[in-house]
C-alpha positions in Angstrom: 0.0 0.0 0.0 1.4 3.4 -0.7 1.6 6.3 1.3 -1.3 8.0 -0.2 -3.7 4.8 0.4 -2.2 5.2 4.1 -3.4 8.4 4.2 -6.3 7.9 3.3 -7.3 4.8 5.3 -5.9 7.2 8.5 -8.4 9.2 7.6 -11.0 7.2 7.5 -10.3 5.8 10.4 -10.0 9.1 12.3 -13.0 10.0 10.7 -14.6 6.5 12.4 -13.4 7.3 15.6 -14.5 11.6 15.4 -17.6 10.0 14.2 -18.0 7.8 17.2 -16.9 10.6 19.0 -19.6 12.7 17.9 -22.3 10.0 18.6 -21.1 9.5 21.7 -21.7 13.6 22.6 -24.9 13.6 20.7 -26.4 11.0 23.0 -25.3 12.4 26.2 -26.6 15.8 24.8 -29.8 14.2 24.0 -29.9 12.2 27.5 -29.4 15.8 28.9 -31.9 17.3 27.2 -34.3 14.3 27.8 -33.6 14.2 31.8 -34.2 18.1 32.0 -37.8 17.6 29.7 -38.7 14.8 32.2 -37.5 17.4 35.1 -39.8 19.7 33.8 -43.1 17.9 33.4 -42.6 16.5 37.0 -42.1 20.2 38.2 -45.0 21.1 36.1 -47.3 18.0 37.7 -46.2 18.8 41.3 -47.1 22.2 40.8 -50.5 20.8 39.3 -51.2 18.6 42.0 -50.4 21.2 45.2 -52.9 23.6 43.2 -55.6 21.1 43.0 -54.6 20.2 46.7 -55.2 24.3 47.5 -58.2 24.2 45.7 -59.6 21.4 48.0 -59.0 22.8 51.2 -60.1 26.2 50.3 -63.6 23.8 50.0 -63.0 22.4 53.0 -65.4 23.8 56.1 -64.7 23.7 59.7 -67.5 21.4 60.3 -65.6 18.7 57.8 -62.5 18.9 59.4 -64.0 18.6 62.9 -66.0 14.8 61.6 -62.3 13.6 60.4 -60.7 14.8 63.8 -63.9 13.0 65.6 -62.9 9.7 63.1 -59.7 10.0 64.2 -60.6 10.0 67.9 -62.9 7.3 67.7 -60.5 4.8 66.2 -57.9 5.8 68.7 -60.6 5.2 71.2 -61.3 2.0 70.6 -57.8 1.4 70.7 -57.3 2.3 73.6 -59.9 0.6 75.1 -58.4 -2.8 74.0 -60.9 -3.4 71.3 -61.2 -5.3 68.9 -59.0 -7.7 71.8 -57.5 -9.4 68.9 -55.5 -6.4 67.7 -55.2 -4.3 70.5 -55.5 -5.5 73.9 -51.3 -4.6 74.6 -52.8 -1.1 73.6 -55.0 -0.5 76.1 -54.9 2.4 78.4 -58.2 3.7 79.9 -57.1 7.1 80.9 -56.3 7.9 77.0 -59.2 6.1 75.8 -61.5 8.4 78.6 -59.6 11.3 77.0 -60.5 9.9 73.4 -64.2 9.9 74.5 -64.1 13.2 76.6 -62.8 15.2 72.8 -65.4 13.1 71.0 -68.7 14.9 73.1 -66.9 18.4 73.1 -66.9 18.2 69.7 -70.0 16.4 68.9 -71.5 19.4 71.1 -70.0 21.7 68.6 -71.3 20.0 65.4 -74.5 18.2 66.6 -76.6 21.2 65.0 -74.9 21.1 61.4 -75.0 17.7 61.1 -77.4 16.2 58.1 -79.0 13.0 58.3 -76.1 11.1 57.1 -73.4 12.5 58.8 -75.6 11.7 62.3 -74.9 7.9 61.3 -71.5 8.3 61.2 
């Protein structure tokens, strides 16, 4: 082979390698651009969901959040009454349970007017 094949093949060689060079750039460029895209549209969707989440609790009335606080109580309640035995009876203590039931009628006393029909059942 002669000098000017040489050249030549160097050339397409370096021209292999630049090449793979290049690729090699162009897909961390496009994993880049990608990663910041997908960065984005999460940004975008928490921003979404804490708006939606605003727009609940600006729905939200005092007597709603008093039922879920009465809820609450009442599980913890039974808890610490020992019940259901199965599942709680190492959690019983009577003085929190009497504490549990004590917030339950203060509240109730506070809501027992508003309540509708359904809400009474609970």
């Amino acid at each position: 082979m002669d000098e000017k094949e040489q050249n030549l093949e160097k050339n397409e060689e370096d021209k292999g390698e630049n090449s793979s060079e290049e690729n090699k750039e162009e897909i961390k460029d496009k994993k880049a651009e990608s990663e910041e895209e997908e960065k984005e549209a999460k940004e975008k969707s928490e921003d979404e969901i804490i708006k939606e989440l605003q727009d609940e609790i600006e729905k939200l009335k005092v007597k709603d959040i008093i039922l879920q606080m009465m809820t609450s109580l009442t599980s913890f309640g039974y808890q610490r009454l020992g019940l259901p035995k199965e599942l709680n009876a190492g959690k019983k203590d009577l003085d929190q349970a009497k504490m549990a039931i004590d917030a339950l009628s203060a509240l109730f006393e506070v809501v027992k007017d508003d309540l509708d029909d359904q809400e009474k059942y609970f």
